[in-house]
C-alpha angles and dihedrals in degrees: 000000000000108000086182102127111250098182127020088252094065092074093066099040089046096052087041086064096040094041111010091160113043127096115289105165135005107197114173106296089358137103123183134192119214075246099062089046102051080046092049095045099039087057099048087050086053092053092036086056085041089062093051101273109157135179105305108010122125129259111198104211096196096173138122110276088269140120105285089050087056099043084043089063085065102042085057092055102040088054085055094256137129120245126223103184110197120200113253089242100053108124127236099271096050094048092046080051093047092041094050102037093055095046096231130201109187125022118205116210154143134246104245088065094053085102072067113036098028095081100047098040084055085051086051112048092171082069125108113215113201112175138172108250118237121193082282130074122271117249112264123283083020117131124228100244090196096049090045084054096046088055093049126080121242088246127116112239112245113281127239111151115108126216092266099062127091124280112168132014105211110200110203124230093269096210084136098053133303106355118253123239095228100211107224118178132207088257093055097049091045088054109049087034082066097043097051091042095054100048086044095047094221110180131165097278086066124107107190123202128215145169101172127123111265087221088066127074099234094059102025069068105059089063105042076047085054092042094045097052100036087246129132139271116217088188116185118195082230140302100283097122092039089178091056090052090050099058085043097058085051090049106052090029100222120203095197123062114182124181148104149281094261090055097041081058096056093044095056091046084057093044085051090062096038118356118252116210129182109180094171097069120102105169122054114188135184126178137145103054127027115280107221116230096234090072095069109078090050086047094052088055094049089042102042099169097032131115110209120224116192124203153189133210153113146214088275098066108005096230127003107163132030134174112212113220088254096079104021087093089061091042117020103166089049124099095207121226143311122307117259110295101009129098133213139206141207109203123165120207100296079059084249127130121273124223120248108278094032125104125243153170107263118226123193133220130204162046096307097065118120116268080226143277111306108246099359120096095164098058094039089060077052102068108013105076130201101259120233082243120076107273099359132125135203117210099229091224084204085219128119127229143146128219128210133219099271089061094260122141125216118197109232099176145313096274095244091046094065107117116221110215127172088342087305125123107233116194102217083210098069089039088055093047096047079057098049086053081090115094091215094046115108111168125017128183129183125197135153114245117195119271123187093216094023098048085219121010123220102252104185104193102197127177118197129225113257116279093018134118130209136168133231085238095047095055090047083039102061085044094053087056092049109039146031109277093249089071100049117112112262090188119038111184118192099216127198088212136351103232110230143205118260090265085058107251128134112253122201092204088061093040091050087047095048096046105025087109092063093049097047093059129062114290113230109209112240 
């Protein structure tokens, strides 16, 4: 018999029959067997194909990054339908977008969003509302997800989807217009669950922590990892109450700890004030934005027995390059090379290669590459690039990077992020890492601002570390000794806080809106 998955929703019916008791998910106050989630999951697909849900439709999961969101992943695919999973704190507008543009048929919520969803489910009456019941009513034409779960068996529908249909629609971020539905199939989440899983080592004595939104990659991938390897998944709404996840993380002693820079910041100013240590943890991981190199020594202390991994990746493609702990201490500011069974390639502007040293667009091979954008032809001809093989297409990362002789890529900048200074090509990135150079630095952002002689002018955003102090010509001062003066910031802006994305990311386009009125009048050193 071939145990090989077939469709996403075979790893979980596969560690259900192997472990059906042992520990899936902790979420807050709940604790999950694989058991109680293939349940769980079996009888949503039931009521999903109940409401008319057939092979391929969308199912909306509009819910907090808790345990029925992530159950709910797995009830949408075993009823045959696509899941578009939308982070808890998306606005009105977004979600009415989301919900349109991927035509969906059932939308999956909780009550406490109903201020949210309510409005646009009563402007869409094809749409099916289930949503978890609270001690209130639920709005009106709204169905009572826990009573259409009490009248469903705990079987999975017959299954009729192949590798090649759609399993999940991934909307990006959107902080650069209306958000894209990035089409990912069965076949391309297989294949980059098992990458990752095999370059990581996950196996069934693992308990992963995350705090990630479910709706992002990066953490829509701690649990399939879970899943895939029969581990367990340790999953926190956010880091809100960073003391309770703390104590979490030593609890349940978790081996896998996966997050980003912004939160690796916040952890090393709170281990400044009291240290933090988590011996238990084996496996350090970083994706989604640049971690810069001056966080790993601190890391290494609040992380004594852990190997980092960092990694590069994005929507797209879910991961592309990782450097394994091995060689991070030779090349630390390196993300590696490409996952198992992927390529990757480094083309300049006449799409040829590039030597080592120079910078380049990077272009990604393999199976994991999107099907396309939902809806949007256009911007799908846009990234996904005729191969130089029959038939075959490369997904244009837009990014920037160089590679050196021994194979290694470097990430300069994301390609529309390059600031161009006194005819001079400045890589926010290096800007970003001459600032953190500076022990009481804990966020640093760097954007170009227009500048009527400059073109774009160097704006470095910086936010300091409690209870420490930093000047305006320290900050310029530690970048004049570590890069050409074209790079150096002309503007230096002392922040209270960096605004982010909803995943959590900083984001240079909601940092120049927010402070643009500072920059356009006269700075005052300070």
């Amino acid at each position: 018999m071939n145990t090989t998955p077939r469709l996403l929703q075979d790893i979980l019916l596969a560690t259900v029959a192997r472990h059906p008791e042992r520990t899936a998910l902790v979420a807050g106050d709940e604790r999950l067997s694989y058991r109680e989630v293939a349940d769980y999951a079996c009888r949503l697909a039931q009521a999903l194909r109940a409401r008319g849900v057939e092979r391929g439709d969308r199912v909306v999961i509009f819910m907090d990054n808790g345990w029925r969101c992530a159950a709910s992943i797995f009830g949408v695919l075993l009823a045959g339908g696509v899941f578009v999973t939308v982070n808890a704190q998306t606005k009105r507008d977004k979600l009415a977008f989301i919900l349109r543009d991927a035509g969906a048929r059932v939308l999956l919520a909780e009550p406490h969003l109903a201020r949210v969803f309510g409005p646009v489910a009563e402007q869409s009456p094809a749409l099916r509302v289930l949503c978890a019941p609270d001690a209130g009513a639920l709005p009106a034409g709204v169905d009572n997800l826990d009573e259409a779960l009490d009248e469903a068996p705990a079987t999975p529908p017959p299954q009729s989807a192949i590798t090649l249909d759609l399993a999940a629609l991934l909307y990006t971020s959107g902080t650069t217009g209306e958000p894209k539905g990035v089409m990912h199939t069965h076949q391309s989440l297989l294949f980059v669950l098992d990458s990752i899983n095999e370059y990581l080592g996950f196996t069934g004595e693992d308990r992963l922590f995350s705090a990630l939104p479910l709706n992002f990659g990066y953490g829509l991938f701690q649990w399939l990892s879970a899943v895939r390897a029969g581990a367990m998944l340790v999953l926190e709404r956010s880091f809100t109450y960073p003391a309770q996840v703390f104590n979490r993380m030593r609890d349940e002693a978790v081996t896998s700890f996966a997050s980003v820079p912004t939160v690796y910041a916040m952890m090393l100013a709170q281990d400044a004030k009291q240290p933090l240590r988590f011996p238990s943890v084996r496996l350090l991981t970083n994706a989604a934005a640049a971690l810069p190199v001056e966080f790993i020594p601190g890391l290494r202390r609040l992380f004594p027995n852990a190997g980092l991994y960092k990694m590069y990746g994005q929507t797209e493609c879910i991961r592309s390059a990782y450097l394994e702990p091995a060689r991070a201490e030779a090349k630390p500011e390196s993300v590696g090379r490409a996952i198992p069974g992927t390529e990757l390639l480094l083309l300049g502007e006449d799409r040829r290669p590039v030597a080592p040293g120079e910078v380049g667009t990077l272009y990604v091979r393999g199976p994991h590459v999107m099907r396309g954008y939902w809806n949007q032809p256009e911007k799908t001809a846009e990234v996904l690039a005729p191969s130089p093989l029959p038939g075959e297409f490369l997904l244009k990362s837009g990014d920037l990077f160089r590679q050196d002789a021994d194979g290694d890529f470097y990430f300069v900048s994301r390609g529309d992020e390059i600031i161009k200074s006194r005819g001079e090509k400045v890589s926010p990135t290096e800007v970003e890492n001459a600032i953190y150079s500076l022990p009481a630095v804990r966020e640093a952002v760097v954007a170009g601002f227009p500048d009527p002689l400059l073109g774009k002018a160097v704006c470095a955003f910086v936010t300091l570390r409690e209870g420490d102090k930093l000047s305006v010509q320290q900050i310029k001062r530690a970048c004049s000794e570590r890069l050409e003066n074209y790079m150096v910031p002309k503007h230096v802006l002392l922040v209270s806080e960096l605004p982010r994305t909803e995943n959590g990311k900083l984001s240079r386009k909601l940092i120049l809106e927010r402070y643009s009125a500072l920059l356009a009048e006269p700075i005052r050193p300070n």
